[in-house]
N, C-alpha and C positions, 0 to 999 in steps of 0.2 A: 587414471585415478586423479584426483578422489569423487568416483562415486560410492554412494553412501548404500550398498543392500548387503540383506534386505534391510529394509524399512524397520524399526521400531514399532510403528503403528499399528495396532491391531481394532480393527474397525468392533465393538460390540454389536451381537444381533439386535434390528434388524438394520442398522446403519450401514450394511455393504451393499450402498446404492448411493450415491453421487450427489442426487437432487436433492435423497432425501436429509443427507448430511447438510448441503447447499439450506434449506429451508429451516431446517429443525433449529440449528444454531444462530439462525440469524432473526427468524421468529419467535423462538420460544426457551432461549437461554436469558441469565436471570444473573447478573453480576452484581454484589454489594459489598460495601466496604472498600470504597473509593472515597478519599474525598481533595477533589480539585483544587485549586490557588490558579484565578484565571489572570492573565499579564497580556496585554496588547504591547506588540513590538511593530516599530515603523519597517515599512520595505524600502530600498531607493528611489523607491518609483514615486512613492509620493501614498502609501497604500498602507496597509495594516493585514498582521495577522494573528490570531487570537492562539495561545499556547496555555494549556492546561497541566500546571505541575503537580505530581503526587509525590511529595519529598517526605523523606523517613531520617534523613540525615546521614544517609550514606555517603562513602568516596567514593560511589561510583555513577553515573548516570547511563540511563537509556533512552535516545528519542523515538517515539512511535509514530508513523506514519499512517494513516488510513488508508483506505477504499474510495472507488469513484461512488459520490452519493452520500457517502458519509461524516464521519465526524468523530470525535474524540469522546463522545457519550456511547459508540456504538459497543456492543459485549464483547465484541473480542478485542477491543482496545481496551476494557474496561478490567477484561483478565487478564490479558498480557501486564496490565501496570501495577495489579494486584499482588500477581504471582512476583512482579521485580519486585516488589516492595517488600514481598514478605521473604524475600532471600536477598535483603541487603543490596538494594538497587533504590536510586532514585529513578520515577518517571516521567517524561516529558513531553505530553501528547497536545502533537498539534493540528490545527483546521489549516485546509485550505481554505483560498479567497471564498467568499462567499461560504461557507460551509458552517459558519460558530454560530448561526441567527441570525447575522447582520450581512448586506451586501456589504461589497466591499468600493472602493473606491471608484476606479479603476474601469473602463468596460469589459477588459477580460476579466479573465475568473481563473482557473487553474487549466492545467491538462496532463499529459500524461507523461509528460519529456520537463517541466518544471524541473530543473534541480535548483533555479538562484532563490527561489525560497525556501528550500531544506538548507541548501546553503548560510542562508537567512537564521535560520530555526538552530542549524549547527552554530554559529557565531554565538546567537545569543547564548543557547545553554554555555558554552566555555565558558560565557562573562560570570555564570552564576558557580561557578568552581573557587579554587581548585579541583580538580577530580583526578583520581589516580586509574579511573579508565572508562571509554568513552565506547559507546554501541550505537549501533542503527536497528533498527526492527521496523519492518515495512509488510503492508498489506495489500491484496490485490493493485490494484494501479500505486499505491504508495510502494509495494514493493518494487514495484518498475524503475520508479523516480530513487529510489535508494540505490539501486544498483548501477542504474545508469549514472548518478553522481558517485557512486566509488569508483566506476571504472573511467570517468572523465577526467576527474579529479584528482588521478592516482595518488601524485605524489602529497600533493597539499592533505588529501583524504588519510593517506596512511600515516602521517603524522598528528592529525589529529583521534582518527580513530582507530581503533585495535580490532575490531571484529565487528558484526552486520548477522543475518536473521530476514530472510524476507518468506513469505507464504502465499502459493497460491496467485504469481504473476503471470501478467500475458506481457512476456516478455519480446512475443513477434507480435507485437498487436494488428498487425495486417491479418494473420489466422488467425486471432482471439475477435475478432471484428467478424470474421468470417464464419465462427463455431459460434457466435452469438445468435445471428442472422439467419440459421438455422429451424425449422420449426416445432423441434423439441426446444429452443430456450425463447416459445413465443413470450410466454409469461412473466420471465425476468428484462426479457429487450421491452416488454412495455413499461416494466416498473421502472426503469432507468430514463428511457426518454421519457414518461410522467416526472422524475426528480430531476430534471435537466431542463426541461420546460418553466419546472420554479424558478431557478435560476436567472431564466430570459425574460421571465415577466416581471421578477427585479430589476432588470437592467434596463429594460425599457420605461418604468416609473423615472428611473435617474437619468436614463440616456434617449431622450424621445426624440425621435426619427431619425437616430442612430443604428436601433437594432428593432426589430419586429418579430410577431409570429403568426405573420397571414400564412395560412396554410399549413401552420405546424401537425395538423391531424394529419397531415398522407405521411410524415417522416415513420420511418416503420424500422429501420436499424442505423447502428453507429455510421456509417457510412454518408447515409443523408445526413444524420447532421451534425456531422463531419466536415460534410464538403460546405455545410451554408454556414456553420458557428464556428466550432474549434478552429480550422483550418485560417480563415481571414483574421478573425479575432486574435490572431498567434502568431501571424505573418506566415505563415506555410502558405505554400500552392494551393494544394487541395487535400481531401483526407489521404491520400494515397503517401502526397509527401510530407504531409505529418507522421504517419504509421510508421516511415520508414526512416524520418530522424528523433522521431521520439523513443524507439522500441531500446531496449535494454541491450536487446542480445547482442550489438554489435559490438557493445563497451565491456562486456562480459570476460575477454582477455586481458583486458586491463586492472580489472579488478586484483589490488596487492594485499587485501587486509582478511583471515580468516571469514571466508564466509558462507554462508547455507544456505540453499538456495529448495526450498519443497514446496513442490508440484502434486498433486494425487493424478496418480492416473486417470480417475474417473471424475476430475475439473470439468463441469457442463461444458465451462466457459474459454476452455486451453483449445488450443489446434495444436497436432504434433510438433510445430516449429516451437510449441513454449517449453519443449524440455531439450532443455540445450547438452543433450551427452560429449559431444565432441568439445562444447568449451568446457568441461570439468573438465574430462580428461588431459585437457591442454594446460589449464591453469592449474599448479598446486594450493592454490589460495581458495578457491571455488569448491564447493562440496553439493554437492546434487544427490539429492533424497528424492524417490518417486513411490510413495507407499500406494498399494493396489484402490485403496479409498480413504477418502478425506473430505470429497465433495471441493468445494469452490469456499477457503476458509469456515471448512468445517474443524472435523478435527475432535467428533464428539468421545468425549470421555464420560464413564460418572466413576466417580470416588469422593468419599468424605470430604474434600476439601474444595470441592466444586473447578478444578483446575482440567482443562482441557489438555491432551498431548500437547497441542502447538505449543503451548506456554510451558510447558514441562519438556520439552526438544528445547525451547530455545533455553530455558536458561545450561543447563546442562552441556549445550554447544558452548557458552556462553563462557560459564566457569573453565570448561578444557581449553578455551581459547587464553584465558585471564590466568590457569593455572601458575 
């Protein structure tokens, strides 16, 4: 222990299908009643990152991390801050490099293993306290980068925060790279290298004859361009040894601060290494939820209040953690 079944979740018809959870909520969900206060904070580097508060005036905060490709407008960051706000949470959603509209300095841009600008992102919200208790919420690749910096960071992590929230990580990214690559997820590996691609033809406006994309049409999954962008751009070897000092799962025993960790089993985009059973069982900290469907930050609900499970598990983990 602690694993967490069963699951709470129960998929409404026709949503006990994966993709179609995967699509429905990322296409055709409909979040209002946000409204942002935008803050640009400096990085060390010499760089900038754009942070989106939805403050209510609570004692309490929560930072939300995104998704690769995303951004702090996207709906399920857009409930997640709703739903804190409307039970007494401030929320704190931030972009990575490149992600707010604007490149960013810098010729990199983010990746999967970043923790010194959640680091970043953690600093500044403390300045904007007091706060009587402090969370992380993290999503697909943002939930990687959450975890991986609580399990890094132990000791410094547990003193600053009390409890974490992440959904839907590819916590082994060496088999989330591999289930991607796949040719049931042709459709989503091309949407991603299409929004990865924006990225490099910003960077090449600011950095010319630094970075290119002769030939960027044959790149056909993360691995290619892996091994041409992320990996040099980041100082790793190659994609192999980014996958393998980026991935979560290894810091995953380390993790000291109440935390929850849900995967659906029917994730396009997980390989069976992204449900890590043996580190819950090992850590009492770690709580591992694996509901039969969810899709890849899905998570569809309907009831009056427009609030998805994900955002109704988290606060409720949230509260027993703050009890």
């Amino acid at each position: 222990m602690p694993i967490v079944s069963p699951s709470s979740y129960r998929a409404p018809l026709p949503f006990r299908n994966g993709h179609l959870q995967t699509v429905y909520s990322s296409q055709f969900r409909r979040v209002t009643g946000v409204a942002y206060r935008r803050q640009r904070i400096a990085t060390p580097d010499d760089d900038f990152l754009d942070v989106d508060m939805s403050f209510v005036g609570a004692g309490r905060i929560a930072i939300v991390t995104h998704g690769l490709g995303g951004n702090s407008g996207r709906q399920y960051v857009l409930g997640m801050a709703r739903e804190l706000n409307r039970n007494g949470w401030d929320a704190l959603a931030w972009n990575f490099r490149g992600c707010s509209g604007e490149s960013n300095r810098q010729l990199r841009t983010y990746h999967s293993g970043d923790t010194a600008d959640l680091h970043t992102v953690v600093s500044f919200a403390l300045e904007q306290g007091p706060w009587d208790a402090v969370s992380l919420i993290g999503f697909s690749l943002g939930g990687n980068i959450t975890l991986k910096y609580l399990g890094e960071k132990t000791s410094e992590a547990a003193a600053l925060i009390r409890a974490a929230v992440a959904f839907s990580v590819p916590c082994d990214l060496a088999s989330s790279a591999s289930a991607m690559a796949s040719p049931v997820n042709t459709i989503y590996m091309k949407r991603f290298i299409r929004l990865l691609h924006e990225n490099i033809e910003q960077k090449m406006v600011l950095f010319p004859g630094r970075i290119d994309d002769r030939g960027y049409r044959s790149i056909r999954n993360f691995k290619q361009f892996d091994d041409r962008y992320t990996a040099p751009l980041n100082g790793f070897e190659s994609a192999q040894d980014y996958w393998q000092k980026a991935s979560s799962k290894p810091f995953l025993r380390g993790i000291a601060v109440p935390t929850l960790l849900v995967n659906a089993l029917d994730d396009p985009f997980l390989g069976p290494p992204c449900y890590p059973f043996e580190e819950a069982r090992e850590n009492p900290s770690l709580y591992l939820e694996t509901p039969a469907h969810g899709g890849h930050v899905g998570f569809v609900s309907f009831n009056a209040a427009g609030t998805y499970w994900s955002e109704f598990r988290t606060l409720e983990f949230l509260n027993s953690a703050f009890a």
